[in-house]
C-alpha positions in Angstrom: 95.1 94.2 94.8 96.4 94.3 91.4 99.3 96.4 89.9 99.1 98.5 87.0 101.3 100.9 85.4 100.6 104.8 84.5 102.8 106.4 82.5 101.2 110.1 81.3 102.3 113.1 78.8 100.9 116.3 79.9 101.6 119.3 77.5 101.2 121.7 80.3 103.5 122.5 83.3 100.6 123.2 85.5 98.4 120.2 85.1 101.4 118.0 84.9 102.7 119.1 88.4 99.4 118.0 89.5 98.9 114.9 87.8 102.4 113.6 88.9 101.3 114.4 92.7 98.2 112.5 92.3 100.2 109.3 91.0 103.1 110.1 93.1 100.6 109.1 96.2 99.5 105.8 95.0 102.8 104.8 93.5 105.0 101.8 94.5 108.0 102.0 92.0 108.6 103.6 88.9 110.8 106.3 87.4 109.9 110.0 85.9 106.7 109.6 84.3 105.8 105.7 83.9 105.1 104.5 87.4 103.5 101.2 88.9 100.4 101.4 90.9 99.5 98.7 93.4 95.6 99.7 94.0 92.4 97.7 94.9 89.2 98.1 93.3 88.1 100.9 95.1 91.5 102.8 94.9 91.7 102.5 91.4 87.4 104.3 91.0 88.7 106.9 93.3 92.5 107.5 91.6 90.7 107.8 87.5 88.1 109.9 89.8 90.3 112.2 90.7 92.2 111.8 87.8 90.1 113.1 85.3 89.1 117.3 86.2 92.9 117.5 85.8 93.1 116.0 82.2 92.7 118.4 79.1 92.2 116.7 75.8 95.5 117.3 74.3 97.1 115.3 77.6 97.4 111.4 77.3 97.6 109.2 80.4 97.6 105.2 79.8 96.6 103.0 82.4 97.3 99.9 81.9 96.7 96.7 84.2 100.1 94.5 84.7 99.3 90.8 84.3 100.3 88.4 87.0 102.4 86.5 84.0 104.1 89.6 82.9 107.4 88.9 80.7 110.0 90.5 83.1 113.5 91.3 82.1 117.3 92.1 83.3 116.9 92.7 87.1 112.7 93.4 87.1 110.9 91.0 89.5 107.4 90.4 90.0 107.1 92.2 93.8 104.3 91.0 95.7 102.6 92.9 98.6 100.6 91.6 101.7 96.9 93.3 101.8 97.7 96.4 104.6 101.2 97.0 103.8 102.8 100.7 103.7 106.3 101.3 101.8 107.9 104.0 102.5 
């Protein structure tokens, strides 16, 4: 499992409802519209799978993958997450 984080700009109301609800469901922490994924392998094929027929071209989504060594700041802390583990 690795951790990366999405953060998205989508010009219109309609797509971005259903963007954020598609990142929304894999999410682990974040706020508005930059949010950290923890996904496997396979969850990250089927999240860009299912991410792309909502994307126009004017829309920008980044996803990028958080290293392991990441520089962390003020309160941030490098959360780990046993293999099988639901938050809620």
């Amino acid at each position: 499992m690795k951790s990366y984080l999405v953060a998205y700009d989508i010009l219109c109301a309609k797509r971005a409802f259903k963007v954020r609800k598609l990142v929304y469901s894999y999410t682990m922490s974040g706020q508005k519209s930059a949010l950290e994924l923890l996904l496997s392998r396979q969850d990250l094929k089927e999240f860009l799978k299912a991410l792309k027929p909502l994307l126009f071209e004017d829309d920008c989504v980044n996803v990028i993958e958080i290293d392991e060594d990441a520089m962390l700041f003020g309160k941030a802390d490098n959360l780990k997450y046993d293999q099988g583990v639901i938050i809620i």
